[in-house]
C-alpha positions as CSV (number, residue, x, y, z in Angstrom):
1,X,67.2,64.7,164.8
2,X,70.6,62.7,163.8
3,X,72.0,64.9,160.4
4,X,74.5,62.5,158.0
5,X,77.3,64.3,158.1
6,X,79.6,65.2,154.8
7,X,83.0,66.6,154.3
8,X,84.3,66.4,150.2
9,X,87.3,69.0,149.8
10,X,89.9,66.8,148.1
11,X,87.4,64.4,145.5
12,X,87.4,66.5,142.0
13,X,84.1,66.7,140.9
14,X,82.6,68.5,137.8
15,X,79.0,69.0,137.0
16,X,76.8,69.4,133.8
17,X,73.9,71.8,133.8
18,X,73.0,72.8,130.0
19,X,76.0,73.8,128.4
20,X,78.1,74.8,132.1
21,X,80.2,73.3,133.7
22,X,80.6,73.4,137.8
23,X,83.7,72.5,139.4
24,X,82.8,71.8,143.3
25,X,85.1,73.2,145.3
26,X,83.9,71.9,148.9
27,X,80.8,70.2,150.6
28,X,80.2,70.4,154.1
29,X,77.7,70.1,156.9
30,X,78.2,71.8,160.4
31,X,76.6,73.5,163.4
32,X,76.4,77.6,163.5
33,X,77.2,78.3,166.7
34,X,79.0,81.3,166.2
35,X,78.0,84.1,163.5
36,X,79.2,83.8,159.7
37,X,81.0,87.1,159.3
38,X,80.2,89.3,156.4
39,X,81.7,87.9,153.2
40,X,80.7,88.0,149.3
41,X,82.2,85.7,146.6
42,X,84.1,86.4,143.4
43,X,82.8,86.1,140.0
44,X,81.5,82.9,138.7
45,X,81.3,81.2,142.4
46,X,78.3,80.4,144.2
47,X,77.5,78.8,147.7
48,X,74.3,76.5,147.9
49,X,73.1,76.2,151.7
50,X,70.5,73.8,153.0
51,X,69.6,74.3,156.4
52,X,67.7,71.1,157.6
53,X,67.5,72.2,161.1
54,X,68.0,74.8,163.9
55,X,67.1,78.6,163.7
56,X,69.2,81.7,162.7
57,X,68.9,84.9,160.1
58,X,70.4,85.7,156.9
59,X,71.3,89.2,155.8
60,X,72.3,89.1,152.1
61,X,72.8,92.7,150.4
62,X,70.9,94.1,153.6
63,X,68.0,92.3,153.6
64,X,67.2,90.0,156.7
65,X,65.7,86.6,156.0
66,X,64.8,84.1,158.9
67,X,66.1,81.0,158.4
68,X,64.3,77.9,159.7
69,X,64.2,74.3,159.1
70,X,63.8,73.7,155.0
71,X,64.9,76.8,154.6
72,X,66.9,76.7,151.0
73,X,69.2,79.5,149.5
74,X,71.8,80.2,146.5
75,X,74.3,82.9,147.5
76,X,76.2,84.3,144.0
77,X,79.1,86.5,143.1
78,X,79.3,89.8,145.0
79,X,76.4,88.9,147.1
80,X,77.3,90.4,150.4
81,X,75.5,87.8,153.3
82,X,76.2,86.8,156.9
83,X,74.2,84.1,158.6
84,X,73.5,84.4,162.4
85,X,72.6,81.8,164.6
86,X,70.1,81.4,167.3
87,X,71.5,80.9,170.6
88,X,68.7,78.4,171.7
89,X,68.4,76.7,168.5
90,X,71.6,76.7,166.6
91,X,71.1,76.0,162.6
92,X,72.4,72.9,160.9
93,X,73.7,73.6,157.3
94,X,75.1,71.6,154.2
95,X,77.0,73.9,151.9
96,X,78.0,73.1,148.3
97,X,80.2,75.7,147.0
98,X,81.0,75.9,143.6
99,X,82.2,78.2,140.6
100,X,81.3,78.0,137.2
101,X,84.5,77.0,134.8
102,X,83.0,76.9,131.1
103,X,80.3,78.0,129.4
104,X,79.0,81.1,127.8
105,X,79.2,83.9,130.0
106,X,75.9,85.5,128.6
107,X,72.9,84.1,127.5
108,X,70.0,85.3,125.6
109,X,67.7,88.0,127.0
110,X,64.6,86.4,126.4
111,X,64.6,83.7,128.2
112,X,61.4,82.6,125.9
113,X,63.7,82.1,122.6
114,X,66.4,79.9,125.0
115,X,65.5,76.1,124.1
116,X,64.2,73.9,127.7
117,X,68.1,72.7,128.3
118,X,69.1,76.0,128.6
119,X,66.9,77.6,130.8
120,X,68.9,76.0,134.2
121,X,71.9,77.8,133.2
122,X,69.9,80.8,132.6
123,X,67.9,80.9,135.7
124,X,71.5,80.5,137.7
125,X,73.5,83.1,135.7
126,X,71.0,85.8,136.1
127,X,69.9,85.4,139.7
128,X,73.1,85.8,142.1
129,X,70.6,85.5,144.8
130,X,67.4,83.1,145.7
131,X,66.3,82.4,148.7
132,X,62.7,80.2,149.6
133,X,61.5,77.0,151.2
134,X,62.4,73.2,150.4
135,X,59.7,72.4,147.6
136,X,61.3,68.9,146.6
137,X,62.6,67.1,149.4
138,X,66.2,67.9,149.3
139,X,67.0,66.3,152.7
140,X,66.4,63.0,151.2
141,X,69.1,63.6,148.9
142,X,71.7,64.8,151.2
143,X,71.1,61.4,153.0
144,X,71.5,59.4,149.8
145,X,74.9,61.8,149.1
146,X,76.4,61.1,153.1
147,X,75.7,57.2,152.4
148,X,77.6,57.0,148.8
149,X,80.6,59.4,150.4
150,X,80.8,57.4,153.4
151,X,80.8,53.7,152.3
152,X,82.7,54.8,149.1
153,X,81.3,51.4,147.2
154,X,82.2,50.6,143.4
155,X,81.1,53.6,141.3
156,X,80.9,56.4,144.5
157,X,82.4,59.2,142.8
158,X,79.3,58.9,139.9
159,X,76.6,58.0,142.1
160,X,78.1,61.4,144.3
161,X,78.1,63.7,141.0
162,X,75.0,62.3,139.9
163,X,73.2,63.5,143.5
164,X,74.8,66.6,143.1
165,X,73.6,67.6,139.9
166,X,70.6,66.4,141.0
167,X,70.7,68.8,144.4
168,X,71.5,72.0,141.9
169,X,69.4,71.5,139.2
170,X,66.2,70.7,141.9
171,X,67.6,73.9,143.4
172,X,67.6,76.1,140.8
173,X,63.9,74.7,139.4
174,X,62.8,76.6,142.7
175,X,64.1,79.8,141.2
176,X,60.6,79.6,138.5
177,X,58.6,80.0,142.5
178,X,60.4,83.2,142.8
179,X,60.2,83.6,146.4
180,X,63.4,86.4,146.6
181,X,65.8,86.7,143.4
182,X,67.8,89.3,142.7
183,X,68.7,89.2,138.8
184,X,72.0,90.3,136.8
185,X,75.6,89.9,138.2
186,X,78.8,89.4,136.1
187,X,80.3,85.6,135.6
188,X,84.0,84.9,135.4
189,X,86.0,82.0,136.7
190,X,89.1,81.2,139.1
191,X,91.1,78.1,139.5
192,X,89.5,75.6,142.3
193,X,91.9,75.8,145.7
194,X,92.8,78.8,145.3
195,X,89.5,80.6,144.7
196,X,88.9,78.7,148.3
197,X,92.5,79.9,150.0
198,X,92.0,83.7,148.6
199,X,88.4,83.7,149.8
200,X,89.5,82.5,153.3
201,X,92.0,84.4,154.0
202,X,90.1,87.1,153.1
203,X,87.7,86.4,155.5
204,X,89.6,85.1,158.4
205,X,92.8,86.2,158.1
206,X,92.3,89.5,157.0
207,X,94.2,91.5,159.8
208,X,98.1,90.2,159.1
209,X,97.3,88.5,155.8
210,X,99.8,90.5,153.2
211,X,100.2,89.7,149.4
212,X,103.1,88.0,149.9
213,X,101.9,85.6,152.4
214,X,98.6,85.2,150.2
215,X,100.7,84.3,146.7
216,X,102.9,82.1,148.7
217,X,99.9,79.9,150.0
218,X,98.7,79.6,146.4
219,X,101.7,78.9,144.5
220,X,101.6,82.4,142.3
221,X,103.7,85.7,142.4
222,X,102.7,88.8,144.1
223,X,102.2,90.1,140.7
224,X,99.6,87.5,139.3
225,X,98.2,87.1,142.7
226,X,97.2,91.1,143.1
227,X,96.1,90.5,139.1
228,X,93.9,87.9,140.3
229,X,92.4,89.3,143.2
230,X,91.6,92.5,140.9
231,X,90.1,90.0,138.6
232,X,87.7,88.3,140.7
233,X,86.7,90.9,143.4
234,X,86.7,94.4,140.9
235,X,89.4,95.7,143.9
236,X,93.0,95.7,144.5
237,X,94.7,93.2,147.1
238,X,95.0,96.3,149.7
239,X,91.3,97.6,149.2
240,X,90.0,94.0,149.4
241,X,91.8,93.8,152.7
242,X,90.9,97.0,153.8
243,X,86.8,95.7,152.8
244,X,87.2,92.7,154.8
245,X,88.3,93.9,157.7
246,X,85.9,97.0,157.9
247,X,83.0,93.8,157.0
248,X,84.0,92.1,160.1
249,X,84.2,95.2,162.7
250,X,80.7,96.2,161.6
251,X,79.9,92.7,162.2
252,X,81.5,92.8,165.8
253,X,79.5,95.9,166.6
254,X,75.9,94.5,166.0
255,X,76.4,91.2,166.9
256,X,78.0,91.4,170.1
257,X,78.3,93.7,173.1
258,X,82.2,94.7,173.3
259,X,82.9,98.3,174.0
260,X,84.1,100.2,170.8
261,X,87.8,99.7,172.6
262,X,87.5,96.1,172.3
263,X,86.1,95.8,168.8
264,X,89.2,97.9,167.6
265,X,91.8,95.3,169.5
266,X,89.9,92.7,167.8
267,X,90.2,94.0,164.0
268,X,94.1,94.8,164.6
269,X,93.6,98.8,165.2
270,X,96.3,100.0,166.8
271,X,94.3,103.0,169.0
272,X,90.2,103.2,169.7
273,X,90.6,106.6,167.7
274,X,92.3,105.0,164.7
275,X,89.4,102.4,164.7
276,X,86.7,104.9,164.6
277,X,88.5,107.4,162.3
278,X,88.8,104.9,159.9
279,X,85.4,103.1,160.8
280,X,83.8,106.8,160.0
281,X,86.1,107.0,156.5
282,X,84.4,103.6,155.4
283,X,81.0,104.1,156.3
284,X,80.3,107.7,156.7
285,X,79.4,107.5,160.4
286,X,81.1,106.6,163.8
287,X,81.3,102.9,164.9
288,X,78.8,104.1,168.3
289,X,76.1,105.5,166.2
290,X,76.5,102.8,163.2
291,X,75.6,100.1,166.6
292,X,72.5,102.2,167.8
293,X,70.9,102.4,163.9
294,X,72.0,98.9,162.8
295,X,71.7,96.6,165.7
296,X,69.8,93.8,165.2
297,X,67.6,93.2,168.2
């Protein structure tokens, strides 16, 4: 099966749904054919994967979902997930991520007295989490968004923010189905390329990455960049470090079969015994017997 592929990260693109707006921060297709560390995403920000092909399994807040071809899910703010491939049938994905940056930040309770316009924005601020199959033939509009990106004819950038309204809207009409939700999270907003460089660096970066080096790469001082950090993530710079980087030796330990030795050289720990003494501070148990409970087989 030949997948269109698409790659927007520089086009600025703003959606309507109801009264939000979205800004789209990236879109992109790719092949998984190593594992998605552990990662969650800051108020207001929200990641829409469509995986048209290949295998794999999701764990979001815990939870393992197998992912398969038409497999459709919205990942929202503080929604912890990882996504790991199968080896013999590696999964295809097209990503939108986006972060809400106006609107009302709450909505009514009863979604009954909400009028029909506003019941999209609804459904998407209170469910940080959805996850289901393909009910309205998304695939065909990826295509019809690869062709307007690639051939960039007169009127491309309306024709591209038209589809992907269309692709979040069709989405979030899934959300009525109710496969898998997970309901109240907190909505707050960040400015575009950064949101993407902080969330990055968090999640690859995270063993030399210092506040410094993160306000320098986007253009703010270590005292509005730690102020934004605590903002979007509820933590300080150092304890949103300190998260990721415990997040990806856990991920290390189920997903692959290096000794405790080597899992510790690969987060940056100076000693094994460092590792494990501050493995056991984060999680209450030591990095051998968190592998044996955890592993996913």
């Amino acid at each position: 099966m030949s997948l269109p592929p698409i790659d927007i990260n520089d086009m600025d693109i703003k959606l309507k749904l109801d009264d939000l707006v979205l800004n789209v921060l990236y879109v992109k297709f790719g092949y998984f054919h190593q594992t998605m560390p552990k990662h969650s995403h800051s108020h207001g920000s929200y990641e829409l994967h469509y995986i048209p092909s290949g295998k794999g399994l999701l764990i979001a807040d815990g939870q393992h979902y197998s992912l398969t071809p038409g497999t459709l899910f919205m990942t929202g703010p503080e929604v912890e997930h990882e996504q790991i491939p199968d080896q013999t049938d590696p999964m295809a994905e097209y990503c939108i991520f986006f972060e809400i940056i106006s609107g009302p930040l709450q909505l009514k309770q009863n979604t009954r007295d909400l009028p029909t316009k506003g019941v999209l924005s609804r459904w998407l601020l209170d469910t940080p989490f959805w996850i289901g199959p393909d009910q309205e033939n998304m695939m065909t509009l990826f295509e019809m968004l690869a062709r307007e990106v690639s051939l960039k004819h007169i009127g491309f950038h309306q024709m591209t923010t038209n589809i992907l309204e269309m692709i979040v809207a069709l989405t979030i009409r899934h959300y009525r189905q109710d496969p898998t939700a997970v309901r109240n999270a907190p909505v707050k907003t960040l400015n575009d390329s950064r949101l993407v460089t902080i969330e990055n660096s968090f999640l690859y970066d995270y063993q030399w990455i210092t506040l410094k080096q993160l306000a320098d790469k986007i253009g703010l001082s270590t005292r509005q960049t730690e102020r934004t950090v605590q903002k979007q993530y509820g933590m300080s710079f150092k304890d949103k470090k300190w998260q990721a980087r415990m997040e990806a030796t856990a991920q290390l330990l189920l997903t692959t079969d290096l000794p405790i030795r080597e899992v510790a050289i690969a987060a940056g720990f100076s000693t094994p015994e460092r590792f494990s003494h501050s493995f056991k501070k984060y999680y209450n148990q030591s990095p051998s017997k968190y592998r044996s409970e955890n592993r996913i087989t």
